[in-house]
N, C-alpha and C positions, 0 to 999 in steps of 0.2 A: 910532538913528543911531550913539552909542556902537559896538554890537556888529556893526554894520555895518562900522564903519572896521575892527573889530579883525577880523573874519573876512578882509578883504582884505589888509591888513597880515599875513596868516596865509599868506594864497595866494601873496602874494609875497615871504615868504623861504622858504615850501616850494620855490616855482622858483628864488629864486637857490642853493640848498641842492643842487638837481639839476643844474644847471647846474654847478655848481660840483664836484660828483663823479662828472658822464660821463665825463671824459679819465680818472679815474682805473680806471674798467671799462673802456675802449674806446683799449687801447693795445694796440701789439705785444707779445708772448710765446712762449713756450716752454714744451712740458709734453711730459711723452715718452709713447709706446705704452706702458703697463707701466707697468715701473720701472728706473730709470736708478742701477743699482748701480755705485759705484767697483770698478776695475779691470775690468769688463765694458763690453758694445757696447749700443746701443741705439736706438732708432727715435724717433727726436723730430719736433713738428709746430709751425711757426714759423704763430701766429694772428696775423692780420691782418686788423684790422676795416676797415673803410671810414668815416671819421669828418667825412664833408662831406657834405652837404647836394646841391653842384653841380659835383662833381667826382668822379673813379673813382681807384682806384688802380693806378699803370701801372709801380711798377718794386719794389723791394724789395731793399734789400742789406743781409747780416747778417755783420758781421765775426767772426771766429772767433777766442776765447782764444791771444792771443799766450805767456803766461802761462805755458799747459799745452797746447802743442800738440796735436792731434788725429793720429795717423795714420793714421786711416783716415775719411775724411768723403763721402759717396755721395748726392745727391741724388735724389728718387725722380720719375720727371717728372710733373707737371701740366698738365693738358690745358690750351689757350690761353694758356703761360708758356715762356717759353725760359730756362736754366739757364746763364749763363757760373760757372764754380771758377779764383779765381787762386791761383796757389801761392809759395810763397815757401822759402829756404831758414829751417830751423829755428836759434834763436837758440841754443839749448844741441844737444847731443847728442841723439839720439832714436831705439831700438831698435823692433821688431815682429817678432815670429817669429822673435827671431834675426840678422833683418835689419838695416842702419845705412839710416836713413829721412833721405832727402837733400833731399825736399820735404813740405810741409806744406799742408793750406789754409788762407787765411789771411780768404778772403771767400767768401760764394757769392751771386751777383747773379742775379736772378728779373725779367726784363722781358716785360711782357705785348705776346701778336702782336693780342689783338684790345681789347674793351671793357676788360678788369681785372676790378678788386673794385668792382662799381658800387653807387651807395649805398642802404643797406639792407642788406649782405651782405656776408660777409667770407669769408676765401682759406686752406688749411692748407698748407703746405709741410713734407710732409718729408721729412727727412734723416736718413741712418745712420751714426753718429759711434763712434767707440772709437778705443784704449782708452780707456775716460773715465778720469781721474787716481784715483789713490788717496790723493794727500793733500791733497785741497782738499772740502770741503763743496759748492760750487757751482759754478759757471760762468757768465759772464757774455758774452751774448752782444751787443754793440750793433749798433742797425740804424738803418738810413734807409730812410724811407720815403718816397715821389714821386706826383705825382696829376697828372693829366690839364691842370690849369690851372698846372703849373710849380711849383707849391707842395712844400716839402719837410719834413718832419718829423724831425728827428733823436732817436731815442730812445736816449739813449748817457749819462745817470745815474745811475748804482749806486746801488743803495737803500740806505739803513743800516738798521743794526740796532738799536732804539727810537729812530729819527726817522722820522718822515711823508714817505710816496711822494713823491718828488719830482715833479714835474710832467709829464717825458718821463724817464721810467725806464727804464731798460734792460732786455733780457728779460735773467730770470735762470733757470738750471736749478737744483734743488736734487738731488742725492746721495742715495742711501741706502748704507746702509751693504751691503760687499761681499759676495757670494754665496754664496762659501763659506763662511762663517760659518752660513747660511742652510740650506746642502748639507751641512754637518756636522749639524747637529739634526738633518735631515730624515731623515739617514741614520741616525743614532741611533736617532730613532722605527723608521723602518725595522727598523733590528736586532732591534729588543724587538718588535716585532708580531713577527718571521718568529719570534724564540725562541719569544715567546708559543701564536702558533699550533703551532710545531714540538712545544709541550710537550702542546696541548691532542691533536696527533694520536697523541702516544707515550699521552696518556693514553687516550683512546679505543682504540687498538690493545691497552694491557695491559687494559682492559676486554672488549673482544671476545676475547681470547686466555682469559680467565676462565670470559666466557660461553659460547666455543667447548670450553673443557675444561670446565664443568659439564658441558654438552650432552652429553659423550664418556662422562664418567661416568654418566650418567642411563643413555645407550643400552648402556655394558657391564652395568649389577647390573640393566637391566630382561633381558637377552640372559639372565642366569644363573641368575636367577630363573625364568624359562623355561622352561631346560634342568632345574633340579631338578625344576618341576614335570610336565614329560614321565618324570622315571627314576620319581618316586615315581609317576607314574599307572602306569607299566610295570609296575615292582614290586608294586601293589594287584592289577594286572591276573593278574598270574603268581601271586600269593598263592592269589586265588580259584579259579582253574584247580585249583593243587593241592590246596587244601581239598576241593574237589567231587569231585574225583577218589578221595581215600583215601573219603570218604563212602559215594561208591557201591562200594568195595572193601568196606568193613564188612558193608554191605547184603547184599552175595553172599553172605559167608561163613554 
């Protein structure tokens, strides 16, 4: 009886325990194509689960870092979604190529034409953002979320750093560090292979230039060799001739 009650006492804080850390897997986010280097562009994909049971998800708006404005943001389209981008003037100054960037986005809102993210499944949206900043670590993007029965989600608080996910957290991008830093080693390695190999071919070359003058050598002392041995067979040749010849001179006399 005992071990009875404690088995079922067991089954139900395993479920209040799961219960209790779905919202924390099953919120909105951000993670990019790649890698989302400071001072670089990159393809990020706004995840969106579906978190009811009897409801779909029918609209989606992601505010954009007022912070560190964005100037260049490009949403990529999704089939059964329509894309409105609001723009805003930028709060500080803001260059691009050279250019003064006089609008910014500041939202981009995703309203579904048909069913949504029905439940069971969830939606990626994304977007082509740069320059991403060069002195911030992250990016914080807040979103609202909207479902089919009027219901709303706001996921719009920043997570700390050593405190526990808050409950509707905010998607966050995390940084890596800039590219060129990346494209300087790389090019380094680079260098030293091309030297490397350049040296392996200079070495190869003065080996074949070695083995090509042995070669040259072999074929001139075998040529010369040759030719002595053709005079001295001539010369034997020409000895005997006149040897035989005074022989049979004696013989007459």
């Amino acid at each position: 009886m005992k071990a009875s009650r404690i088995a079922a006492a067991g089954a139900v804080s395993g479920i209040a325990v799961l219960a209790l850390s779905a919202p924390a897997f099953a919120h909105v986010s951000v993670q990019p194509e790649g890698a989302a280097a400071k001072g670089g562009y990159a393809v990020v994909d706004f995840k969106v689960p579906n978190e009811r049971d009897n409801a779909s998800t029918t609209k989606l708006e992601v505010n954009f870092p007022t912070d560190h404005p964005l100037a260049s943001v490009m949403p990529q389209p999704v089939p059964g979604w329509k894309a409105e981008v609001t723009k805003a003037k930028p709060a500080k100054p803001l260059e691009a190529h050279g250019k003064q960037i006089t609008e910014v986005v500041t939202k981009v809102t995703w309203t579904a034409d048909g069913k949504g993210v029905q439940p069971g499944y969830f939606q990626k949206f994304p977007v082509s953002i740069g320059a991403l900043p060069e002195d911030a670590d992250q990016l914080v993007f807040k979103a609202i979320q909207t479902y089919s029965n009027k219901e709303v989600v706001r996921w719009i608080e920043v997570p700390q750093e050593g405190q526990d996910e808050p409950d509707t957290p905010a998607p966050v991008l995390k940084l890596s560090a800039a590219e060129d830093d990346a494209h300087g080693a790389s090019g380094s390695s680079d260098a030293k292979a091309e030297d490397t190999g350049a040296d392996a071919q200079n070495t190869a070359a003065d080996a074949s230039s070695s083995d090509s003058g042995s070669g040259d050598g072999s074929d001139t002392t075998a040529r010369v060799l040759g030719i002595v041995g053709i005079v001295v067979g001539a010369a034997g040749v020409a000895y005997g001739v006149l040897a035989g010849r005074r022989r049979n001179s004696g013989t007459a006399a």
